[in-house]
VEXFIPA-102018 format. One record per residue: residue number from 1; x, y, z of N, C-alpha, C in turn; residue in one letter. Coordinates in steps of 0.1 Angstrom, whole numbers. Each point is the difference from the previous one (the first is absolute). Example, Ala and Ser with C-alpha at 12.3 -4.5 7.8 and 13.67 -1.06 7.14 Angstrom:
BEGIN
[1,[132,-57,78],[-9,12,0],[9,12,0],A] [2,[-4,11,-7],[9,11,0],[-8,11,8],S] 
END
This chain:
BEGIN
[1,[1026,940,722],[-1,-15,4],[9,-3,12],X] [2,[15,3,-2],[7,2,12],[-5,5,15],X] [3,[-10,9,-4],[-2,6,13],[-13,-10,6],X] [4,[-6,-9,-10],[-14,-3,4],[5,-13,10],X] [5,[12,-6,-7],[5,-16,0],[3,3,18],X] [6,[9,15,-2],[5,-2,12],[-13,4,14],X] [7,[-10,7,-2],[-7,-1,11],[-4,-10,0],X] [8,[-7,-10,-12],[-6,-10,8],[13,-6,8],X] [9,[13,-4,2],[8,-5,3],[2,5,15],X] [10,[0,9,1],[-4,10,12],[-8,-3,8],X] [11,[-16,2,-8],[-11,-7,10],[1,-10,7],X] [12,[5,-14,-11],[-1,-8,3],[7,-3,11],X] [13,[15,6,3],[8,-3,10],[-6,5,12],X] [14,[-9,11,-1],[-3,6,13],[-11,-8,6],X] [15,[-7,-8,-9],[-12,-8,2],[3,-12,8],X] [16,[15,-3,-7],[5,-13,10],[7,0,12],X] [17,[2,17,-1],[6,3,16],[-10,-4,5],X] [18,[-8,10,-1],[-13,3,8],[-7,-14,7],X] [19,[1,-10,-8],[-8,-15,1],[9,-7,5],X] [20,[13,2,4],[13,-10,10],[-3,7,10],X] [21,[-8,12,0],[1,11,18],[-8,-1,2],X] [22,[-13,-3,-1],[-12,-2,5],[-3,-10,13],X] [23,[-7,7,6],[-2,-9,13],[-1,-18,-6],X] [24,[4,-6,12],[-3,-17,-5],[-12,0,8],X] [25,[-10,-10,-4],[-11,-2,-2],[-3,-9,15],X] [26,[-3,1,12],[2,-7,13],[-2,-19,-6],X] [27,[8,-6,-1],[4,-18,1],[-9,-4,12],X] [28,[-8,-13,-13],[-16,-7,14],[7,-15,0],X] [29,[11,1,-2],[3,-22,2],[14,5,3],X] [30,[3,-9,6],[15,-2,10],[5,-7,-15],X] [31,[-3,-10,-5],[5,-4,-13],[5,13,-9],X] [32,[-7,11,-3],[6,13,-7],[7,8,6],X] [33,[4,-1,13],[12,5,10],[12,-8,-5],X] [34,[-1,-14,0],[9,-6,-4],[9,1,-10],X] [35,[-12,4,-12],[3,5,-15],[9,10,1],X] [36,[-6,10,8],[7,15,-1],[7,2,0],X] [37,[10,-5,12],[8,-4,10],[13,-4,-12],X] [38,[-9,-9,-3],[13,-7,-11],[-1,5,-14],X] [39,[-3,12,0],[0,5,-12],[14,9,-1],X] [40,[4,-6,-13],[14,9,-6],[1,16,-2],X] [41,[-16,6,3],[2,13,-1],[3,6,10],X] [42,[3,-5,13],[6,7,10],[12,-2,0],X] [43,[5,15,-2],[14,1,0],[8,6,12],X] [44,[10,2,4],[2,9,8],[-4,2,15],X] [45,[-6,-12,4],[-7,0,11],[12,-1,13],X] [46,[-7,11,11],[7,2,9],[-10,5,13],X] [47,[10,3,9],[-14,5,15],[-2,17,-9],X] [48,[8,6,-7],[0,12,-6],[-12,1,-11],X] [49,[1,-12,-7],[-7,1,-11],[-5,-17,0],X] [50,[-14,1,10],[-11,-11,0],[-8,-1,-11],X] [51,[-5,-8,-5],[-9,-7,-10],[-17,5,10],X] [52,[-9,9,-4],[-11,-1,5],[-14,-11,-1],X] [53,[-1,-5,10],[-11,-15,-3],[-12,5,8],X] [54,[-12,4,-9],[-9,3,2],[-9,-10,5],X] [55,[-9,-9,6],[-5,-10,3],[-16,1,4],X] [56,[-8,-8,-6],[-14,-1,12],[-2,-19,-1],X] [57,[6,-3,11],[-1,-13,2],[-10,4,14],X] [58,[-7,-16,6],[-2,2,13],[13,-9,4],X] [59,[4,6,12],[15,-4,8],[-8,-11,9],X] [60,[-9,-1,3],[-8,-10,9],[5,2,13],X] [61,[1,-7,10],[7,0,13],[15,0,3],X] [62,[3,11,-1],[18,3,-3],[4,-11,9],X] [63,[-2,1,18],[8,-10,3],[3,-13,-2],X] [64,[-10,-8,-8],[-3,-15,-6],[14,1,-10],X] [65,[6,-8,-1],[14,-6,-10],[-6,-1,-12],X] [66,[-16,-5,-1],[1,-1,-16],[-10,7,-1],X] [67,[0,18,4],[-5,8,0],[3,8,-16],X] [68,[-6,5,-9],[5,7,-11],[9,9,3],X] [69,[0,4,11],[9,15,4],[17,-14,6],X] [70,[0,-5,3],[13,-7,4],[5,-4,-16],X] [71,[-13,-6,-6],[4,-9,-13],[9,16,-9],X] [72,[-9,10,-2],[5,12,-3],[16,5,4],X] [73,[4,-4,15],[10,5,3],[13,-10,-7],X] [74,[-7,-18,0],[12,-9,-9],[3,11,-12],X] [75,[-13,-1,-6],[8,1,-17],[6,13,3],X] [76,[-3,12,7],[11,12,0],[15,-4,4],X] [77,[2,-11,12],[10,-2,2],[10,-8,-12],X] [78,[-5,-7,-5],[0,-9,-13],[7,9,-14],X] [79,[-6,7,2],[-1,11,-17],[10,6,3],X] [80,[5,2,15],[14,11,5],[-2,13,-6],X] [81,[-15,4,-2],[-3,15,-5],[-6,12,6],X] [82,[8,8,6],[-6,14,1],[-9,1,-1],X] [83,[-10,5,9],[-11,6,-4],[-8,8,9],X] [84,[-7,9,-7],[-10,10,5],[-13,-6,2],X] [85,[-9,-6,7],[-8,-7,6],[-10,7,0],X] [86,[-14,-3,-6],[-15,9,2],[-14,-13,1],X] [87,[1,1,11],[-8,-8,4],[-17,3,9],X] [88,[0,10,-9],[-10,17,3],[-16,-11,-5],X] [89,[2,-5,-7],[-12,-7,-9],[-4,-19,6],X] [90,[14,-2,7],[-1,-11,2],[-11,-5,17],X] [91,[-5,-6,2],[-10,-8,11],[10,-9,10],X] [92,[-2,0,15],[1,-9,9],[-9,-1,9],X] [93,[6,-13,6],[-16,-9,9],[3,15,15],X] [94,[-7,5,2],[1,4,14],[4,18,-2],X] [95,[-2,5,10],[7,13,2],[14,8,3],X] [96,[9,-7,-1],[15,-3,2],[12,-4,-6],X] [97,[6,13,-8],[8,-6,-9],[13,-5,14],X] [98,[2,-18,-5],[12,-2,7],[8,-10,-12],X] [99,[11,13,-1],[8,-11,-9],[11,-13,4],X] [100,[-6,-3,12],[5,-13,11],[16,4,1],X] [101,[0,3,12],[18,4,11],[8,-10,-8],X] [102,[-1,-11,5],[6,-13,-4],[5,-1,-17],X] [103,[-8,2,-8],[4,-3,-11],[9,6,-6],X] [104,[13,-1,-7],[12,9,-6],[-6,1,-14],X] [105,[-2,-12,-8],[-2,-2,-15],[-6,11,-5],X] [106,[7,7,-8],[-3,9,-13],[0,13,8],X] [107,[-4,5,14],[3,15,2],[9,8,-2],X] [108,[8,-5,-7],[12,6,4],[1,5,-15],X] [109,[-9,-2,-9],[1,7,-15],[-9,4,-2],X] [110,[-11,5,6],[-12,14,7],[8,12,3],X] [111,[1,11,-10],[3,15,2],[-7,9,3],X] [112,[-17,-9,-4],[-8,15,5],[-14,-11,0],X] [113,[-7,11,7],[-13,-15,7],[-11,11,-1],X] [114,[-14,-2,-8],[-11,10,-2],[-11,-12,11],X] [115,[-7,1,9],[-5,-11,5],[-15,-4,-10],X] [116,[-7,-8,9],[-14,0,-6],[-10,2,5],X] [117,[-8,10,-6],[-7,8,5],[-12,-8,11],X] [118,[-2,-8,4],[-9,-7,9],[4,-5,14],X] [119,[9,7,4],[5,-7,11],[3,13,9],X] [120,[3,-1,18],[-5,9,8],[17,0,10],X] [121,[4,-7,1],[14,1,4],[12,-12,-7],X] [122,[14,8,-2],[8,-7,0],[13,-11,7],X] [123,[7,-5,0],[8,-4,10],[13,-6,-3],X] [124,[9,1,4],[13,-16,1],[7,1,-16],X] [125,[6,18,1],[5,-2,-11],[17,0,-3],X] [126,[3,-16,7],[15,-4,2],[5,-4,-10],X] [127,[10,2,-7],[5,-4,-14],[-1,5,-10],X] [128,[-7,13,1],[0,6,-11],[8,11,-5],X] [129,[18,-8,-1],[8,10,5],[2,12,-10],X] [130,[-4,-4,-13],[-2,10,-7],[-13,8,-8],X] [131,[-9,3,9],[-8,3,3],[0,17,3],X] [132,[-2,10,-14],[2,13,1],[-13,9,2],X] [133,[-14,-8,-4],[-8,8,6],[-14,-9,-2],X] [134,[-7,5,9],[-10,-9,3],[-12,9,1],X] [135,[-13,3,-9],[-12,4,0],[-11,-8,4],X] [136,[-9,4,12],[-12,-6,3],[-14,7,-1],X] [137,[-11,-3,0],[-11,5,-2],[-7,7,5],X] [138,[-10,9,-2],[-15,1,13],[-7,-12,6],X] [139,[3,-12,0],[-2,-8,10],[7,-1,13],X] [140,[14,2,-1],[8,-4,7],[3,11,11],X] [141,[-4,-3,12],[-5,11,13],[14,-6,15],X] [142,[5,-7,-7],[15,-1,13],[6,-5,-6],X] [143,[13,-4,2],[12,-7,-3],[6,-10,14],X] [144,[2,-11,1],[-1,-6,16],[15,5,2],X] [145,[3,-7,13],[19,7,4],[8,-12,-11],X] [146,[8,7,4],[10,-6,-7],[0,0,-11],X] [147,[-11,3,-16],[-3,-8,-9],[12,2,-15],X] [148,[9,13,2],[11,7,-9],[11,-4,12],X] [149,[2,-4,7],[16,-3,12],[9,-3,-18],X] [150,[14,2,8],[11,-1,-11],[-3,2,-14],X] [151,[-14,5,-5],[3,4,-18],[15,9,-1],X] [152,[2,0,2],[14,9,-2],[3,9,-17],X] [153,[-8,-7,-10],[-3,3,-13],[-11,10,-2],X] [154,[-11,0,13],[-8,11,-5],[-4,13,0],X] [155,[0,5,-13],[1,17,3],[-11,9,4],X] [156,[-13,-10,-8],[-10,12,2],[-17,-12,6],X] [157,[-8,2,4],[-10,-5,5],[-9,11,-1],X] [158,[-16,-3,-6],[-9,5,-1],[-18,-7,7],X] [159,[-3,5,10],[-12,-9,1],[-11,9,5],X] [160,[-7,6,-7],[-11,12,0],[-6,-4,11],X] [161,[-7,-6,5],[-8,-7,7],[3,-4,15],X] [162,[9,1,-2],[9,-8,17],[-5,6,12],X] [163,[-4,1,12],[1,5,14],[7,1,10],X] [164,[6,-14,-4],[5,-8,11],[15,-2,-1],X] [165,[15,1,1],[10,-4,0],[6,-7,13],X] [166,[1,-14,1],[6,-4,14],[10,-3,4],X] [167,[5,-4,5],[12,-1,6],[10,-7,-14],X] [168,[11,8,5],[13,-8,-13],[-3,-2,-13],X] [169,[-11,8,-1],[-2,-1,-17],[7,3,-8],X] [170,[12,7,-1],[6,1,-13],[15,3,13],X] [171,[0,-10,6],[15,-1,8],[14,0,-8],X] [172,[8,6,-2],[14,-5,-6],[-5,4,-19],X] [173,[-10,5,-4],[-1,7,-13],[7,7,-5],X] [174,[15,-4,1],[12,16,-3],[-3,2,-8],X] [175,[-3,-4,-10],[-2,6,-17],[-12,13,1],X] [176,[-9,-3,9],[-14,8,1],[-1,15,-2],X] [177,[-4,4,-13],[-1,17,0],[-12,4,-1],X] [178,[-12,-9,-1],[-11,9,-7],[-14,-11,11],X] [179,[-6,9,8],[-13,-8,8],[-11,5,-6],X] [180,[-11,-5,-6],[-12,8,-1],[-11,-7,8],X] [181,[-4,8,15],[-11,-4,0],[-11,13,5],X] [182,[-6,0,-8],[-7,13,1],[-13,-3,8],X] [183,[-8,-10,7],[-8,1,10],[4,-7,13],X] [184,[12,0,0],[10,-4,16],[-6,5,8],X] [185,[-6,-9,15],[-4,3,12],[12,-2,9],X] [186,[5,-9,-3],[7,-5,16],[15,-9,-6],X] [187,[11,4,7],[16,-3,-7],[6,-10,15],X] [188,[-5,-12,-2],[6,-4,16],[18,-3,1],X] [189,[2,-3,11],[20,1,4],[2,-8,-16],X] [190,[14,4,-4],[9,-5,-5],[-5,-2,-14],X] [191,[-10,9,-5],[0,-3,-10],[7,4,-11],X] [192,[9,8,4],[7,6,-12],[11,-2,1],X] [193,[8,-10,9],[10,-3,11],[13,-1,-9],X] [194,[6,6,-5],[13,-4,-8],[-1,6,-10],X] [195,[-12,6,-3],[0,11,-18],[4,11,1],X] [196,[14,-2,-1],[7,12,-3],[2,10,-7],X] [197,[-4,0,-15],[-5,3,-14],[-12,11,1],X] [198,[-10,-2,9],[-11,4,-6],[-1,16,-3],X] [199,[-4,2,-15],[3,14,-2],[-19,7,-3],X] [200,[-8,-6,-3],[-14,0,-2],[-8,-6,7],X] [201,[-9,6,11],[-9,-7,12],[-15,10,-6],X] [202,[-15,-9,-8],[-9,6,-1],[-9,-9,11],X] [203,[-7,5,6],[-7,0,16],[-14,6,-2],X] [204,[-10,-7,11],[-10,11,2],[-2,10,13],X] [205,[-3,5,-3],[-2,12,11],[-6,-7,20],X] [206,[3,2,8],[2,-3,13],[2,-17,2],X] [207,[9,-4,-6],[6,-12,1],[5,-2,11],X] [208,[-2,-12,10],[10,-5,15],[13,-6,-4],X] [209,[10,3,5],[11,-6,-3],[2,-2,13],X] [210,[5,-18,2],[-5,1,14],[16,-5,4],X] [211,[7,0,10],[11,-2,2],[6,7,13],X] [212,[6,-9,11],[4,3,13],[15,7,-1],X] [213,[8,-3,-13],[10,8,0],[3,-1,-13],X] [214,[0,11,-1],[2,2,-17],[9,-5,-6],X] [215,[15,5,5],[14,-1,-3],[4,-12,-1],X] [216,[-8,-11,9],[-1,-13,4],[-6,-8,-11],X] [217,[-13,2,-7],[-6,-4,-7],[2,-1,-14],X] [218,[6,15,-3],[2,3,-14],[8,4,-4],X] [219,[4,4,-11],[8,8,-1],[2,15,0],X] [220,[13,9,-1],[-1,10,1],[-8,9,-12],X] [221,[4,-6,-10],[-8,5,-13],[-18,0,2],X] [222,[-6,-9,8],[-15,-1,1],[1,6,16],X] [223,[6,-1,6],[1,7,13],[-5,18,-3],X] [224,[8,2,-7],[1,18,-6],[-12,2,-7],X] [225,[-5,-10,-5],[-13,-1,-12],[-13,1,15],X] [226,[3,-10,10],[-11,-1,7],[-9,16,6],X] [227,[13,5,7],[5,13,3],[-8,12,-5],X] [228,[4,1,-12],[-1,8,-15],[-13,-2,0],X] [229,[-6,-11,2],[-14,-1,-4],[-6,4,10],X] [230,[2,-1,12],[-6,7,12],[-1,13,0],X] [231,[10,7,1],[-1,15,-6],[-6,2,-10],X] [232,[-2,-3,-10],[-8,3,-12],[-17,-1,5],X] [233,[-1,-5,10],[-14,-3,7],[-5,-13,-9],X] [234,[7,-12,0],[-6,-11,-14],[-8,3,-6],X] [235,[6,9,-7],[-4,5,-20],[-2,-13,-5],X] [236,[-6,1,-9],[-4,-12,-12],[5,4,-9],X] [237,[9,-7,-9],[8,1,-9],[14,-6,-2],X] [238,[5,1,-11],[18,-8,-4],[8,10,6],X] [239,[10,-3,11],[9,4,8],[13,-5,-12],X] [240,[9,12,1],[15,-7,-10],[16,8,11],X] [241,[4,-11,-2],[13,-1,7],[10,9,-7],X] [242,[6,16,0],[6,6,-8],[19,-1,-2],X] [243,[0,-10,9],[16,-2,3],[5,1,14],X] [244,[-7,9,9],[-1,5,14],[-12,-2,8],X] [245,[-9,5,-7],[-12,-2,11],[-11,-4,-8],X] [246,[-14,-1,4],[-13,-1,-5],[-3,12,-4],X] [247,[-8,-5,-13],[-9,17,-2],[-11,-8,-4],X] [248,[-13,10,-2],[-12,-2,-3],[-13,1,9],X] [249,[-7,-4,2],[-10,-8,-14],[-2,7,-11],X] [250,[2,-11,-8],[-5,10,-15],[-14,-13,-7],X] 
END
């Protein structure tokens, strides 16, 4: 009897793990964000340990003030809560995630940003000082200049899709160790301009890296990488930074 009482007791505990760890189910009303937000089961919340908020709202015209995606950024600012951001499911008017330069409210408790899958370039991402990694789609075929200047928080970026990197795209990214873009055509001046960090560069194969002086433009860390990849004959594949030099493609 002892032994029966105690598995069910067992099961049952493992059942309730299991159903507190389960993915959250993506929130369709800015009203159930609010809920969440203010819910007493987040504990412990930090830029270390974010609250993940799954979402399929449509964001409507981000630039508009009383756009869902602004209204979105109050209540984060509001809740003062951490969070891991997936906005993979959610809809906006147009082809262009811009989460508007101008606005400060709520970025600054964004740890990690999954985009939404319907949109073709991103832009103007100022304020999002803690901001550790940012995933985008097969839609998304450039990133404009400037669009990462000063994240200084972000470690890793992934965007399958991309071609295009322009000017000062991820300028001043100290934190920056991990780039993935695996169908890269063309890297214009300064885009890597201050990433001192970077220890993982995945690339495609005869990429332009275009720049009048290297030393000038970039750093020595991507300087050595540029180099490395030239001799390699631009290989396709994840280049890794071993402490001294480049090695790879692998």
């Amino acid at each position: 009897m002892f032994k029966k009482e105690f598995l069910v007791i067992f099961l049952a505990i493992i059942a309730c793990f299991s159903a507190c760890n389960k993915p959250q189910a993506p929130l369709t009303e800015l009203d159930a964000v609010i809920a969440y937000l203010e819910s007493e089961s987040i504990e412990d919340n930090s830029p270390e340990n974010p609250v993940s908020l799954p979402l399929n709202i449509p964001l409507g015209i981000m630039t508009e003030a009383d756009s869902n995606w602004q209204l979105l950024l109050n209540i984060i600012n509001d809740a003062g809560k951490y969070i891991n951001l997936d906005l993979s499911a959610c809809e906006i008017e147009g082809t262009e995630f811009d989460p508007v330069k101008n606005v400060e409210t709520g970025k600054l408790y964004i740890t990690s940003l999954l985009l939404p899958a319907e949109i073709e370039t991103v832009t103007s991402f100022e304020h999002f000082n803690n901001l550790k990694s940012i995933n985008g789609t097969d839609g998304i075929t450039r990133l404009r200049s400037s669009t990462f200047v000063n994240c200084a928080s972000l470690l890793s970026v992934s965007f399958p899709a991309v071609e295009v990197l322009f000017n000062n795209v991820f300028v001043d990214c100290t934190g920056l160790t991990s780039v993935s873009f695996p169908d890269l055509k063309e890297v214009y001046d300064d885009a890597f301009k201050g990433c001192t960090e970077l220890t993982s560069i995945t690339i495609s194969e005869d990429c332009g890296i275009w720049s009048e002086d290297w030393d000038a433009s970039y750093t020595e860390r991507f300087t050595d990488f540029t180099r490395y990849y030239l001799d390699q004959n631009k290989g396709k594949g994840t280049y890794k930074w071993n402490g001294s030099a480049w090695t790879g493609p692998i």
